[in-house]
Structure formats: C-alpha cells, structure tokens
LUMNU-380506 format. One record per atom (N, C-alpha, C, CB): residue in three letters; x, y, z. Coordinates in steps of 0.05 Angstrom, whole numbers, padded with zeros to 5 digits, always signed. Glycine has a CB too. Layout:
N
alaXYZ ...
END
This chain:
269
unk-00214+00121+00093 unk-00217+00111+00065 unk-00247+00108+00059 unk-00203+00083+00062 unk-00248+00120+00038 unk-00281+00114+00041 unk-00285+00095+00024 unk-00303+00137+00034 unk-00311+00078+00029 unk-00323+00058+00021 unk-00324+00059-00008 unk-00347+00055+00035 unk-00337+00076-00019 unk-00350+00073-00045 unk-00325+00068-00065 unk-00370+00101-00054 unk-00301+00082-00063 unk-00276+00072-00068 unk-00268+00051-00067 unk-00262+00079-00059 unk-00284+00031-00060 unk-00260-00006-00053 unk-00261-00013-00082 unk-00277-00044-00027 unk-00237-00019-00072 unk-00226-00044-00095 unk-00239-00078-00081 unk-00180-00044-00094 unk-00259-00076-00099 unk-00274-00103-00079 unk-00269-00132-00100 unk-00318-00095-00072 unk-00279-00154-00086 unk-00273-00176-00097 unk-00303-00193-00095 unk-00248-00189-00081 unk-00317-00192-00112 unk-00347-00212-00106 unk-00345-00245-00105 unk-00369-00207-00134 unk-00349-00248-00080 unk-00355-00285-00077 unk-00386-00289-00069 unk-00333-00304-00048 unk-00393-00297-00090 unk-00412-00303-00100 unk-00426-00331-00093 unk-00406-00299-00121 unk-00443-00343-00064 unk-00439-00369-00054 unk-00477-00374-00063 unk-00425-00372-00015 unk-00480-00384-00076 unk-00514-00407-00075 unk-00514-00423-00061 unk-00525-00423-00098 unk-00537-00426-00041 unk-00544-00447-00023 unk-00549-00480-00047 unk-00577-00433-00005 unk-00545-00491-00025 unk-00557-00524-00039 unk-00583-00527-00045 unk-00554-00549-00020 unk-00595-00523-00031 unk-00622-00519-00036 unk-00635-00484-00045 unk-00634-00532-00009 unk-00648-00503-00065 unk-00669-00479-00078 unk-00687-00486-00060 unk-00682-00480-00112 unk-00708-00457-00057 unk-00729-00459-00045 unk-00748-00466-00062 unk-00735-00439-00033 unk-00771-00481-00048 unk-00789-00504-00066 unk-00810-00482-00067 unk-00800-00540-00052 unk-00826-00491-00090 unk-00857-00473-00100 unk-00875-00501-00082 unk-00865-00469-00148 unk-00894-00480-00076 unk-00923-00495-00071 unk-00944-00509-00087 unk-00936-00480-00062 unk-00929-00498-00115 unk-00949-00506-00135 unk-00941-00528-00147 unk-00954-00487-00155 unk-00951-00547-00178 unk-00942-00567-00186 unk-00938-00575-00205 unk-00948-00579-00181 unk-00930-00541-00215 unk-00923-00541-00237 unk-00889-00554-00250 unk-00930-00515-00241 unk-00900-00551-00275 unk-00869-00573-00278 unk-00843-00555-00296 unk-00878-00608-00302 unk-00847-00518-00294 unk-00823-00510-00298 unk-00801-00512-00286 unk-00823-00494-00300 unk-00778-00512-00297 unk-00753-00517-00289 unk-00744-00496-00267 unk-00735-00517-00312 unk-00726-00505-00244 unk-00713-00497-00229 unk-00707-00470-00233 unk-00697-00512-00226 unk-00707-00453-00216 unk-00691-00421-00217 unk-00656-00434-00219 unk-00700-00396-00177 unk-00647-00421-00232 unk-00613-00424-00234 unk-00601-00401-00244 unk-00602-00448-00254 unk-00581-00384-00241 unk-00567-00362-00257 unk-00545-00370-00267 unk-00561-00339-00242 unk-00532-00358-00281 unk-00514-00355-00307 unk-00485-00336-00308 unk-00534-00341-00330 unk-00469-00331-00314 unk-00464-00304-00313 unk-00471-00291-00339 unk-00436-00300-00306 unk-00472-00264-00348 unk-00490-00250-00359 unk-00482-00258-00393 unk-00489-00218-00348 unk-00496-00271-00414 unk-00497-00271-00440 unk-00468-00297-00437 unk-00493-00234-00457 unk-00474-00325-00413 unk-00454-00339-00421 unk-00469-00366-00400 unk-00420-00324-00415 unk-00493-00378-00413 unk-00508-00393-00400 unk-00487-00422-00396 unk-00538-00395-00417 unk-00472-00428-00416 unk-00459-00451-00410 unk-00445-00443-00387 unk-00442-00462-00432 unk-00439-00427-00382 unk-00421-00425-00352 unk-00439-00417-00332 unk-00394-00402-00350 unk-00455-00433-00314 unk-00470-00431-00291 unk-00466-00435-00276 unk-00484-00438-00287 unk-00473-00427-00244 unk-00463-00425-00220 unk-00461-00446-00215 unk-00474-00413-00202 unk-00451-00463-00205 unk-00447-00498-00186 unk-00464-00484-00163 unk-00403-00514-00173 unk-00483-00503-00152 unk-00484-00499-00116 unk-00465-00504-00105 unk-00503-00514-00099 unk-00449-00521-00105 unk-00433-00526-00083 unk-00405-00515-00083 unk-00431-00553-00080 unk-00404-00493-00097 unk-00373-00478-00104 unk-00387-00449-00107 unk-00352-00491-00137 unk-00369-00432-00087 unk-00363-00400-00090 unk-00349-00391-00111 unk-00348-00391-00070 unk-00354-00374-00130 unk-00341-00364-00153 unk-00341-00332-00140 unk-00359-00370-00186 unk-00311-00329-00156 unk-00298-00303-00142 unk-00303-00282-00170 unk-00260-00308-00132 unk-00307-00256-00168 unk-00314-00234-00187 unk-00288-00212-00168 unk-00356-00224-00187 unk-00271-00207-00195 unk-00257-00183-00191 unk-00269-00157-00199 unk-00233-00185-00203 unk-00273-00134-00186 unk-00285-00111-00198 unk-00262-00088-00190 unk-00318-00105-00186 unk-00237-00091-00209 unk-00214-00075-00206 unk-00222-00046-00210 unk-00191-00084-00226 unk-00238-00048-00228 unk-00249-00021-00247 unk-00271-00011-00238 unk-00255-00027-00276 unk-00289-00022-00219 unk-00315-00009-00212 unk-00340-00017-00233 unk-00311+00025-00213 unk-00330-00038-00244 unk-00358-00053-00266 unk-00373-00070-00245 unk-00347-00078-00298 unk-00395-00061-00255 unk-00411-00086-00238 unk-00410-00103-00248 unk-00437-00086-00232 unk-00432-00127-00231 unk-00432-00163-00239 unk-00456-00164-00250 unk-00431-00189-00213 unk-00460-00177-00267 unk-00485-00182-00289 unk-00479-00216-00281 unk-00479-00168-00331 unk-00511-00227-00281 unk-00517-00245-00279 unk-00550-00249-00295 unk-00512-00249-00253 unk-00554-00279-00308 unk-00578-00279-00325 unk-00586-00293-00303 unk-00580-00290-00356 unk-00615-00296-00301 unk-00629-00317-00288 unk-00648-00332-00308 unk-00644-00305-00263 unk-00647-00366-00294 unk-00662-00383-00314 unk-00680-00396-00304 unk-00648-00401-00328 unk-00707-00400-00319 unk-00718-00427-00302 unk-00743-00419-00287 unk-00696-00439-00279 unk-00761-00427-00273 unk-00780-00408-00270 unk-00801-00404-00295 unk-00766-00384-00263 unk-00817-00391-00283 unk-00849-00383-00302 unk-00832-00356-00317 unk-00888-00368-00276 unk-00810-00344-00307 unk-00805-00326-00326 unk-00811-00293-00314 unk-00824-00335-00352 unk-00822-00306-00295 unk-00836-00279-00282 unk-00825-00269-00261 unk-00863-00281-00273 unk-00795-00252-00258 unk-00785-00263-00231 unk-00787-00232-00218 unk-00750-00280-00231 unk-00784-00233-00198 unk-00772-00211-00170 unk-00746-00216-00161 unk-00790-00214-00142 unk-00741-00193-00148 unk-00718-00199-00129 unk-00724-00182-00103 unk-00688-00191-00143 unk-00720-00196-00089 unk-00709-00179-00060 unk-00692-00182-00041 unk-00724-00175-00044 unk-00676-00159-00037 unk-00648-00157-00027 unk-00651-00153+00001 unk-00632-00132-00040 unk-00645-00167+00015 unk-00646-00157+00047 unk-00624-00138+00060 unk-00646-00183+00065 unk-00598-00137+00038 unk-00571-00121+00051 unk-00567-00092+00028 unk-00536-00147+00050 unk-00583-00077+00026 unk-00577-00054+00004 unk-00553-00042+00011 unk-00599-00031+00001 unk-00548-00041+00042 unk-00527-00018+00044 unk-00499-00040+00041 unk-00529+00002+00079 unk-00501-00054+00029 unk-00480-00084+00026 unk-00476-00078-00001 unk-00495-00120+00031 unk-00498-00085-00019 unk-00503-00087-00044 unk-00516-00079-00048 unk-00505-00102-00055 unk-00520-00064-00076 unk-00553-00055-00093 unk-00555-00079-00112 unk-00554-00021-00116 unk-00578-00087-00117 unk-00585-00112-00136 unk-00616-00096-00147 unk-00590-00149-00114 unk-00603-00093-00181 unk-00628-00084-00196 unk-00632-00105-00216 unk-00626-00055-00211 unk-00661-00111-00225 unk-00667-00127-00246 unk-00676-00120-00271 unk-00681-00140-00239 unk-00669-00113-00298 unk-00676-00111-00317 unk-00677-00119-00342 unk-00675-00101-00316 unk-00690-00119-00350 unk-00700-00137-00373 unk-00717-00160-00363 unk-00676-00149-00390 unk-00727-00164-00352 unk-00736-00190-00338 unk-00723-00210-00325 unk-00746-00202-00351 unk-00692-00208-00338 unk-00679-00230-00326 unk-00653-00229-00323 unk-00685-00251-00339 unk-00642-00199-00322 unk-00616-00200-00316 unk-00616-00178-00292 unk-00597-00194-00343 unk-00601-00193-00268 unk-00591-00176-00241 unk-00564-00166-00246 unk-00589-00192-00214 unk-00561-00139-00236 unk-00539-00125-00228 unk-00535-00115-00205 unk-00537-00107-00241 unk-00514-00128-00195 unk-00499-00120-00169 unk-00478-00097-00169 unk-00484-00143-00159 unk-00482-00076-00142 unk-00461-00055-00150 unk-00454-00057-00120 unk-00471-00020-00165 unk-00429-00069-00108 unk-00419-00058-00082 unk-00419-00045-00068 unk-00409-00054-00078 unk-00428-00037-00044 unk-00425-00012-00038 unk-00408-00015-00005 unk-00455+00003-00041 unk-00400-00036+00001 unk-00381-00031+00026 unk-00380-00067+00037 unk-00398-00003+00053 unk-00358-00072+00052 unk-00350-00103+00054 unk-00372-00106+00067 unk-00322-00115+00069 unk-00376-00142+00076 unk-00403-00152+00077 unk-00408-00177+00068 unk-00418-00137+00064 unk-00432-00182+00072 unk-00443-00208+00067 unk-00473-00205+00064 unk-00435-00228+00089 unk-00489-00206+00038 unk-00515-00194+00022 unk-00531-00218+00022 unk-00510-00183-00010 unk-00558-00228+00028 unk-00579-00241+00015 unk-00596-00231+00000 unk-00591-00252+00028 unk-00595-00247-00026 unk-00615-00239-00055 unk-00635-00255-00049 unk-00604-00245-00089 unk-00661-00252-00050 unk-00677-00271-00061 unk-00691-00263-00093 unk-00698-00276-00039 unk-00690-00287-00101 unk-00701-00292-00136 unk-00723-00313-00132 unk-00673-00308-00160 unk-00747-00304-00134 unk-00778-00323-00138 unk-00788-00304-00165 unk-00809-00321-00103 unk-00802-00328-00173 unk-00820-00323-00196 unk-00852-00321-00187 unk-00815-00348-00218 unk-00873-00319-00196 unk-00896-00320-00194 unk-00907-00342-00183 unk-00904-00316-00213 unk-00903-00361-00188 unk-00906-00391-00173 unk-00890-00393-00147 unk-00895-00416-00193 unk-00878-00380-00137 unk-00865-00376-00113 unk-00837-00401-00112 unk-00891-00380-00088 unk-00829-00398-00132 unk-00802-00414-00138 unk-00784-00400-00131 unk-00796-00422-00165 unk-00765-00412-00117 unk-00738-00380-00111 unk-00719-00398-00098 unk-00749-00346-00082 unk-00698-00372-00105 unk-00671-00380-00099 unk-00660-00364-00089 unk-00656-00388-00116 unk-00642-00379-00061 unk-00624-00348-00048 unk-00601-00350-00050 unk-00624-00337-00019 unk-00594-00326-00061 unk-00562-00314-00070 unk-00553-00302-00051 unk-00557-00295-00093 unk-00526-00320-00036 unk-00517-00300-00014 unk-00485-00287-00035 unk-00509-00321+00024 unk-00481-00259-00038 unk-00456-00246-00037 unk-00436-00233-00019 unk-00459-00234-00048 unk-00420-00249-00020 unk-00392-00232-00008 unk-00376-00211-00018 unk-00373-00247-00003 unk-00377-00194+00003 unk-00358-00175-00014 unk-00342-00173-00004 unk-00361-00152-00021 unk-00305-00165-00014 unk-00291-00164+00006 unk-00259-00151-00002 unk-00294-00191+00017 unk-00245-00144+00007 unk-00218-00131-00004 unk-00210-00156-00020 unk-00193-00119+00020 unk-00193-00135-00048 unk-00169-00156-00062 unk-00151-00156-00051 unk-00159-00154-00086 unk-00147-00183-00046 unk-00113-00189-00041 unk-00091-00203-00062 unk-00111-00208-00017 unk-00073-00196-00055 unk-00045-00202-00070 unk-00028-00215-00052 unk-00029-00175-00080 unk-00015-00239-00056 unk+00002-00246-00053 unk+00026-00256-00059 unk-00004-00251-00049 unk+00063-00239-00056 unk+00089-00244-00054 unk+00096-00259-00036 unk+00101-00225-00053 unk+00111-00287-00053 unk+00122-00306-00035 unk+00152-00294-00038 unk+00118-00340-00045 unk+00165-00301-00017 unk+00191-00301-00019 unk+00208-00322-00022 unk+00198-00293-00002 unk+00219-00328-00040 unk+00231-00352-00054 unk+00265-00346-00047 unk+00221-00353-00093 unk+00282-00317-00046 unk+00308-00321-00043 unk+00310-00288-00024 unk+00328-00325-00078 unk+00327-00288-00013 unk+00341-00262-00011 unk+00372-00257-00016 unk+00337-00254+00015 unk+00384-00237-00025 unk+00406-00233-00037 unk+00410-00203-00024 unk+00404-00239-00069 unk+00437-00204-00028 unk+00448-00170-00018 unk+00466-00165-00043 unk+00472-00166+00019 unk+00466-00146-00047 unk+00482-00128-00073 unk+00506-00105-00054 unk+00451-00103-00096 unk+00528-00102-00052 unk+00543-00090-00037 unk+00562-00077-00054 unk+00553-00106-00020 unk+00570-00043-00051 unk+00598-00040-00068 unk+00606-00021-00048 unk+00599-00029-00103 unk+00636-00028-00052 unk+00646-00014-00038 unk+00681-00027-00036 unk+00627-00014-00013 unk+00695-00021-00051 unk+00720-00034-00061 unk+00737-00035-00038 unk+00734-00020-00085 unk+00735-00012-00020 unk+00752-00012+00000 unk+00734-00024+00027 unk+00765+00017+00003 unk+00722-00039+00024 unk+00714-00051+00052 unk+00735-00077+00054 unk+00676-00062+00054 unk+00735-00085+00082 unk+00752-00113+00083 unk+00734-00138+00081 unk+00767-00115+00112 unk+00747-00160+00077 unk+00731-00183+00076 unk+00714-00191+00097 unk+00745-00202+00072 unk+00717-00189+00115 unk+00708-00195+00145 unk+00689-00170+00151 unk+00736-00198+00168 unk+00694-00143+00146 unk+00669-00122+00146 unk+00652-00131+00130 unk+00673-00093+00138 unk+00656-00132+00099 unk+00636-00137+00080 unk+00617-00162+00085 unk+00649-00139+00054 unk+00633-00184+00097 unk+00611-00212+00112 unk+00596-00203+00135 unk+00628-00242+00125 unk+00605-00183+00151 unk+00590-00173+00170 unk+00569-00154+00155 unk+00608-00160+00191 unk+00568-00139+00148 unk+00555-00124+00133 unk+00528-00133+00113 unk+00574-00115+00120 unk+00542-00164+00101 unk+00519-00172+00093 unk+00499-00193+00112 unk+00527-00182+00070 unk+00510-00194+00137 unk+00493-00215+00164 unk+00475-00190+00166 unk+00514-00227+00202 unk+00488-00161+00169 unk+00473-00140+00181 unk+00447-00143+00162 unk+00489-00109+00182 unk+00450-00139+00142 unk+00432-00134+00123 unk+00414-00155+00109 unk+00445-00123+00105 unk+00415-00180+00111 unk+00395-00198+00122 unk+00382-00206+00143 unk+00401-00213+00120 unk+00390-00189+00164 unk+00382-00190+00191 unk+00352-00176+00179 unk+00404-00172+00217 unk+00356-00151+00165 unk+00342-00128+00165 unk+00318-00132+00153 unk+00355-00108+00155 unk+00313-00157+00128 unk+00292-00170+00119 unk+00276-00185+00134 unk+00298-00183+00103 unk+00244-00177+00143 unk+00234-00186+00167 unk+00224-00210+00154 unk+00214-00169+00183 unk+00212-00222+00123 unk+00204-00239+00119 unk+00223-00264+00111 unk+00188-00232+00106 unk+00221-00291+00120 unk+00246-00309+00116 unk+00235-00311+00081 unk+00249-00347+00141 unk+00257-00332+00079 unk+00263-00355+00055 unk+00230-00362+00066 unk+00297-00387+00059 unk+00214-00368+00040 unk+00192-00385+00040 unk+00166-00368+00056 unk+00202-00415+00056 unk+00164-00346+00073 unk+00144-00328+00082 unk+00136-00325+00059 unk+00149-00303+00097 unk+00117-00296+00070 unk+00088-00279+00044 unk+00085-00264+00049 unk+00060-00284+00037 unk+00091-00234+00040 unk+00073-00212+00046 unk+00043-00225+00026 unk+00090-00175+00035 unk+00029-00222+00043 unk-00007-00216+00026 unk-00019-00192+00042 unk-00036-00248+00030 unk-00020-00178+00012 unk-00027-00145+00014 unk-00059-00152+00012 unk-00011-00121-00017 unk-00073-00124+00024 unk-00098-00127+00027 unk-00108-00091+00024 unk-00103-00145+00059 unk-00121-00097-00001 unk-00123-00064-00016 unk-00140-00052-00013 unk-00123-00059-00043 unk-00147-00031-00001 unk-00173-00018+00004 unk-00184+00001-00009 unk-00174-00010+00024 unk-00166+00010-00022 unk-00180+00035-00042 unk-00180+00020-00079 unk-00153+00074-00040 unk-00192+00040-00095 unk-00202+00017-00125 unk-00166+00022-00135 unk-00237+00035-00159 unk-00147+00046-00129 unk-00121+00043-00147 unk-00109+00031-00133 unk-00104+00064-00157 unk-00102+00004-00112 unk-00094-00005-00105 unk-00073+00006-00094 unk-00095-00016-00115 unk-00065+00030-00081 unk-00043+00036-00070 unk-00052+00040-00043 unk-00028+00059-00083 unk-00058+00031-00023 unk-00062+00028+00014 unk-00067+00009+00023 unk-00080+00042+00029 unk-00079+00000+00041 unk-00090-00022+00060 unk-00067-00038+00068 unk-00111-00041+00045 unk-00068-00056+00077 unk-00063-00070+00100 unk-00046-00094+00089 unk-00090-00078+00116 unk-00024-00115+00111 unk-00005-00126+00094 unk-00003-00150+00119 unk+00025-00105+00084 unk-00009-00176+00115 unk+00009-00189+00129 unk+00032-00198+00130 unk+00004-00199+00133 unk+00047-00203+00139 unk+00069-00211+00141 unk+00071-00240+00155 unk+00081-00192+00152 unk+00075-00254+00135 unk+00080-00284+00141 unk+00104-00297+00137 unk+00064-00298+00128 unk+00121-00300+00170 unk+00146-00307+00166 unk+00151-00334+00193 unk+00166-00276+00167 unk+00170-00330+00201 unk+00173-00353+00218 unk+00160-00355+00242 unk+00196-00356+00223 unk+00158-00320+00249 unk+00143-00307+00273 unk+00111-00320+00265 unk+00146-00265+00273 unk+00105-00338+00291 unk+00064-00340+00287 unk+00049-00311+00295 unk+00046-00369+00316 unk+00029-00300+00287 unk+00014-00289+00301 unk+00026-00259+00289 unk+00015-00298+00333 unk+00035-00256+00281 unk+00046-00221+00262 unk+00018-00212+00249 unk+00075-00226+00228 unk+00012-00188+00274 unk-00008-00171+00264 unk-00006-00166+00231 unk-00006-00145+00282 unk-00026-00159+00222 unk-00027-00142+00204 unk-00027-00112+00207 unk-00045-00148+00194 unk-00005-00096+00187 unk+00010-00075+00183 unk+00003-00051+00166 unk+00030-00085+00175 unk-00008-00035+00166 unk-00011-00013+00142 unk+00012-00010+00119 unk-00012+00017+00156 unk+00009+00003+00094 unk+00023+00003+00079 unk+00011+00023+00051 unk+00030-00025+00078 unk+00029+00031+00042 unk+00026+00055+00027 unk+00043+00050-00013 unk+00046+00082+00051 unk+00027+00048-00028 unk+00038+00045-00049 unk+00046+00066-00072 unk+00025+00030-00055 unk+00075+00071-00082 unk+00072+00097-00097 unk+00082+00091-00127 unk+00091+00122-00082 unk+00067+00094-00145 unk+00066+00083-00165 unk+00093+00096-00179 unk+00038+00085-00177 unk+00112+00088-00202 unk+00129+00093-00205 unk+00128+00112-00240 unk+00144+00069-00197 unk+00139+00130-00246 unk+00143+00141-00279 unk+00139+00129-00296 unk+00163+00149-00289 unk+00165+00104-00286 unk+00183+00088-00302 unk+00211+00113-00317 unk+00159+00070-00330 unk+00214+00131-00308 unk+00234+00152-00320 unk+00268+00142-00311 unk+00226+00187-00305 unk+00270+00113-00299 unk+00298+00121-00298 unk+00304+00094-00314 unk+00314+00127-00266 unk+00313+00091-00331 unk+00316+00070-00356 unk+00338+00047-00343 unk+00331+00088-00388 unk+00345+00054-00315 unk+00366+00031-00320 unk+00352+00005-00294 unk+00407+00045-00312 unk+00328+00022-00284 unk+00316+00008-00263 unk+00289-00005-00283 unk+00306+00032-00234 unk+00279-00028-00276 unk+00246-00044-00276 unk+00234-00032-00250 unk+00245-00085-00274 unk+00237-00006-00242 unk+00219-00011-00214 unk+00192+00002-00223 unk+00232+00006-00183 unk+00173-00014-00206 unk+00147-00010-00229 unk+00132+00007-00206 unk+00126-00045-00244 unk+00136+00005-00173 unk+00130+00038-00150 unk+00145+00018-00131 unk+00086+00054-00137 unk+00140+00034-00109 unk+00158+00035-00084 unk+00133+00025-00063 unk+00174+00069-00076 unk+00146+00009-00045 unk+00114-00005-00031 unk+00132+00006+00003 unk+00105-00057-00040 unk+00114+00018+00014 unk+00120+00027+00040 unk+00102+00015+00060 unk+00118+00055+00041 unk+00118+00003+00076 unk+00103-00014+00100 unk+00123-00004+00125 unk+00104-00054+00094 unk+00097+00001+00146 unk+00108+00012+00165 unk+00093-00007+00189 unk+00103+00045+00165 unk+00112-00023+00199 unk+00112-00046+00217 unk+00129-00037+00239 unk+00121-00074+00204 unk+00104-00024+00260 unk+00116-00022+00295 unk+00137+00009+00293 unk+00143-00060+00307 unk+00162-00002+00304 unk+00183+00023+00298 unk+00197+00029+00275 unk+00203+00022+00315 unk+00197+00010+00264 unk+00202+00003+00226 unk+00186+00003+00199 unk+00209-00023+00224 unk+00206+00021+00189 unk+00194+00029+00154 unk+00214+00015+00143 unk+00192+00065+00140 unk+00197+00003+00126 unk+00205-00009+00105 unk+00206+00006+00077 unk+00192-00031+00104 unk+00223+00005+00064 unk+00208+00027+00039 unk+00219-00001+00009 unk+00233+00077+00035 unk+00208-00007-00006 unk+00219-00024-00022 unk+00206-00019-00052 unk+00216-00054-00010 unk+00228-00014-00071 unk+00226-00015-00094 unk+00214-00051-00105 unk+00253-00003-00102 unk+00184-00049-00126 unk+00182-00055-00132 unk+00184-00068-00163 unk+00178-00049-00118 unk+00207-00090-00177 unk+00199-00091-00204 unk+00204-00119-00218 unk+00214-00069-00218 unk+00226-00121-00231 unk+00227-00137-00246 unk+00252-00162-00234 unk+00231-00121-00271 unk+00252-00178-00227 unk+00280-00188-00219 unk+00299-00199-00243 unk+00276-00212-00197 unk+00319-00179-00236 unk+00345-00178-00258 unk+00371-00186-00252 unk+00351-00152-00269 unk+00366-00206-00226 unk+00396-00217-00217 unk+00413-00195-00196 unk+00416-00222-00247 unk+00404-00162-00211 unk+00419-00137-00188 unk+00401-00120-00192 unk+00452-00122-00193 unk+00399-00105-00172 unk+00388-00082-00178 unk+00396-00054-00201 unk+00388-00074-00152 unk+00418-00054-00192 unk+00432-00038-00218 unk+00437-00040-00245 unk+00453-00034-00216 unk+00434-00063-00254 unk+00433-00072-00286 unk+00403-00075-00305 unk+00446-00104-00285 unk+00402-00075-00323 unk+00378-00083-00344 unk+00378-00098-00358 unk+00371-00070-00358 unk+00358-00109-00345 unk+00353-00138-00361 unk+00335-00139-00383 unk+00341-00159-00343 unk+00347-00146-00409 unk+00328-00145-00435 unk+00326-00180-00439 unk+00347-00126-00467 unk+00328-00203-00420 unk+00318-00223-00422 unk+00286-00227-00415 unk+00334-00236-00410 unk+00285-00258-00416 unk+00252-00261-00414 unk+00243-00248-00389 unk+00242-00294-00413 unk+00226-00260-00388 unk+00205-00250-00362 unk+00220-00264-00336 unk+00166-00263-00365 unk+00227-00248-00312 unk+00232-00262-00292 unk+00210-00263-00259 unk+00259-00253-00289 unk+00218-00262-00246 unk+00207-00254-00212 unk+00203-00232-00213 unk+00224-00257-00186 unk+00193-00231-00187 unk+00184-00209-00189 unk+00211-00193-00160 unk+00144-00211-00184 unk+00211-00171-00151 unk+00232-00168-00123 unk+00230-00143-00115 unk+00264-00173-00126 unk+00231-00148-00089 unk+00236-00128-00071 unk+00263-00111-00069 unk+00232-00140-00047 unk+00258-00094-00070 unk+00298-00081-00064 unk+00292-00055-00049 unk+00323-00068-00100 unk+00311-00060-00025 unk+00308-00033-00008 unk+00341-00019-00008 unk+00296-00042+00030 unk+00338+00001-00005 unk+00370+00022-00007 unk+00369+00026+00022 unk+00371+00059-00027 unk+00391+00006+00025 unk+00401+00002+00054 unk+00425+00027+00066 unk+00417-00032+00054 unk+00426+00040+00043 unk+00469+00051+00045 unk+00459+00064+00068 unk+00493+00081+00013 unk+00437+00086+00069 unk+00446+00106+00104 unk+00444+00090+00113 unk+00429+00132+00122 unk+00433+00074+00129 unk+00418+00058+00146 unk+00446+00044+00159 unk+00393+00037+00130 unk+00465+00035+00138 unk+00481+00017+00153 unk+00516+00037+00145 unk+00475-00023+00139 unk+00517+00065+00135 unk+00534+00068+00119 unk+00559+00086+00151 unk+00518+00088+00086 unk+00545+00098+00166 unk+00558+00098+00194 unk+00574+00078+00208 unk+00541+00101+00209 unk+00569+00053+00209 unk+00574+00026+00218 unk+00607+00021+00202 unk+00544+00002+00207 unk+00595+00022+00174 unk+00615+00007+00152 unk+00626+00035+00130 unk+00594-00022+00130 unk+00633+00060+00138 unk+00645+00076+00125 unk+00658+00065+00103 unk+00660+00089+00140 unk+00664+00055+00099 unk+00680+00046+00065 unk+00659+00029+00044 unk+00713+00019+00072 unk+00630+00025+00059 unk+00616+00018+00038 unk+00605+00047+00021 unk+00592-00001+00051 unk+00597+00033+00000 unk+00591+00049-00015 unk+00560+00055-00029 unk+00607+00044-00030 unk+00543+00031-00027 unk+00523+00026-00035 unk+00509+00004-00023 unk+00525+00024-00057 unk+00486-00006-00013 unk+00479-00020-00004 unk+00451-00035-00010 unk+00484-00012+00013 unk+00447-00059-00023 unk+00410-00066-00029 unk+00412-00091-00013 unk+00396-00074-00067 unk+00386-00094+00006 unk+00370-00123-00005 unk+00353-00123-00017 unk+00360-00138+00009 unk+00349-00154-00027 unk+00334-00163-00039 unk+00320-00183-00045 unk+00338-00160-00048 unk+00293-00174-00047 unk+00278-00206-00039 unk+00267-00210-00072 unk+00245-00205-00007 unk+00279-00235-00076 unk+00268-00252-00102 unk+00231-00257-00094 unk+00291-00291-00104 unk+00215-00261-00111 unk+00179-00249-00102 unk+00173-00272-00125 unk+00162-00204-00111 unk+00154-00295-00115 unk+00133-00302-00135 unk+00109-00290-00129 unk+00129-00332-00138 unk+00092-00281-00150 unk+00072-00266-00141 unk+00041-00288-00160 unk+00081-00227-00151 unk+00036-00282-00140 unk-00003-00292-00131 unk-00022-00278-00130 unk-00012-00301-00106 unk-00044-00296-00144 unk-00068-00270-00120 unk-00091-00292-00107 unk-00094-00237-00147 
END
C-alpha cells in the first residue's frame, strides 16, 4: 500500500508550555487558530483530531508574536509544513508518524507543534444477531439446529466491535479488530468492495471481506430492514451485517433453502 495514498487522520497535540523569548518585550503569546476561524483556537491541554478523507490539507493561522514568524519542521518525511502569507501553515501528510513544528518569531518567542498522523478508524458495535432461514420443508428440530449452527458462525458476540482501520484514501483495505469475548484477537486484514446499488430490493451499500486465520468472512453491508430480503422505505435504521450462509451449511440441512446472518451494527468513528 503505498503511503502517499492514506486515508490519514491529524491529531494535532500543543505542549503546555510555550517556549519563552529572552527579550521583554510585551507582545502576546504565539497561539494558532484553525485557518480563517480565530474564535476556535487550539486548547493546550486537548488534542484536536483533523479528518483528511479527501487529501486536503490542514490550514492553520498563527497569532501573537512580533508578527515575524518561521517555522521549522524536524519530521519532513512525516509531514511537509509550509508557511505563507506570513501567517498561515500548511500541513500535507506524507506517511504515519509523529512530527515536531517549531513556530518563533524574531524575538525568539516559539511554540512547538507536535502532529500525529495516523489511520482512520471506524467503528461497528454489535447490538443483536438474528438468522433469516427458508426453507418450508425443514423440520422443527433441524431448523433450531440450523439456526445454533449459524450463530455459532458469527465470531463477534452481542455487545463486541469490529473497528476497521483504513489504509488507503478510498477506504476499501486495512486492518480490522475484532472485539468479542475472546481477549487478545489479533488484528485481521480485510478487503472492501463497494457496491452499484443495482439490485433494488437490497440497501447493500459493498460487501466487507475479512479474512481471519482459516476463515472468510464475506458480509454484505447496508441498511438494517428487520430481513435481508425486504425494502425498507421507513426512517433511518442500523446499520448490518448479512452473510449468505446457504452453501456453507446447505449439505448438512438439504431441505433448507436460503440461509443469512445477521448482525444488527451501531456505527462510530
């Protein structure tokens, strides 16, 4: 995957202390801004997060000071940090990391900007799982077996998380944990395939492929509509997982006919 491609996330941390001038004079403190929005200024003591889904850089104003400022970057191959106009820096990513800026003015007033850079993540809770089953001629006692089989087959419980971790800028690869009852579950590769939208009776918005150990997972991602097979023209619901179980289990239970789970998804980031 190459670098210049991330889908990156800027955390953006200022030290507590500004560095002090030698001099005695009585301009105000170095402080930054974000760019053309001075009422909203950095806190020291809080990290502010910058999404750059699209590949825009971060614009930041700087304030305070003789007016006369520099910068110097000690991490270029981290970040590029250019200054123009006198007082506005631009940051452009260029691979994960952790960057120091320094910002002094002429009087040797300065401030250091440390940036993080780092994958976006997403996070699906799992709030329910459900099975969708047809198959008219199964018996009562197959079809309850059938659906133990097929909750077996969902590796994340009631109340786990996949949190996906995206490495390229369209968000379809990188890496997935899996947070379920199991402690200690490596993180997993995973493959995202974005969907038409061409079959009108599905919300599946792509198909998210996670391949954990000897097991693929392949799961339609979309809209939760109570089943997979119906359309829902109500409000907005969950979000859900649905995998097409029928080969997988259709040897076992010959008289089924169709087979989903499904995981009900609140989704985060």
């Amino acid at each position: 995957m190459k670098m210049r491609n991330l889908c990156v996330a800027f955390a953006l941390f200022v030290f507590t202390g500004l560095i002090s001038s030698c001099s005695d004079d009585d301009d105000a403190p170095i402080t930054l801004s974000y760019h053309l929005s001075r009422d909203t200024p950095f806190n020291n003591e809080y990290g502010l997060l910058f999404h750059s889904f699209f590949g825009g850089d971060v614009l930041l104003d700087i304030h305070g000071g003789d007016g006369a400022y520099t910068i110097q970057n000690l991490n270029n191959n981290i970040v590029t940090a250019v200054l123009y106009n006198g007082n506005v820096i631009e940051l452009d990513p260029k691979m994960i990391g952790t960057a120091n800026i320094l910002i002094q003015d002429s009087s040797q007033k300065g401030y250091l900007l440390k940036v993080h850079i780092e994958y976006e993540t997403q996070t699906y809770r799992v709030l329910a799982h459900e099975v969708y089953i047809k198959g008219e001629s199964l018996t009562v006692e197959d079809k309850k077996k059938l659906e133990e089989d097929m909750l077996k087959r969902i590796p994340i419980t009631e109340g786990g998380m996949y949190i996906f971790e995206y490495t390229d800028k369209n968000k379809t690869e990188g890496t997935v944990d899996l947070y379920s009852s199991a402690p200690d579950v490596p993180k997993v590769p995973f493959k995202i395939e974005k969907k038409p939208g061409n079959k009108p009776e599905y919300r599946y918005l792509e198909t998210v492929t996670i391949n954990a150990g000897e097991e693929e997972y392949m799961y339609d991602f979309g809209v939760y509509n109570g089943m997979p097979h119906t359309r829902d023209t109500g409000p907005a619901r969950p979000g859900m997982f649905v995998e097409d179980v029928t080969d997988l289990f259709k040897e076992k239970y010959p008289a089924m006919e169709k087979a989903y789970t499904i995981q009900v998804l609140s989704i985060g980031y």
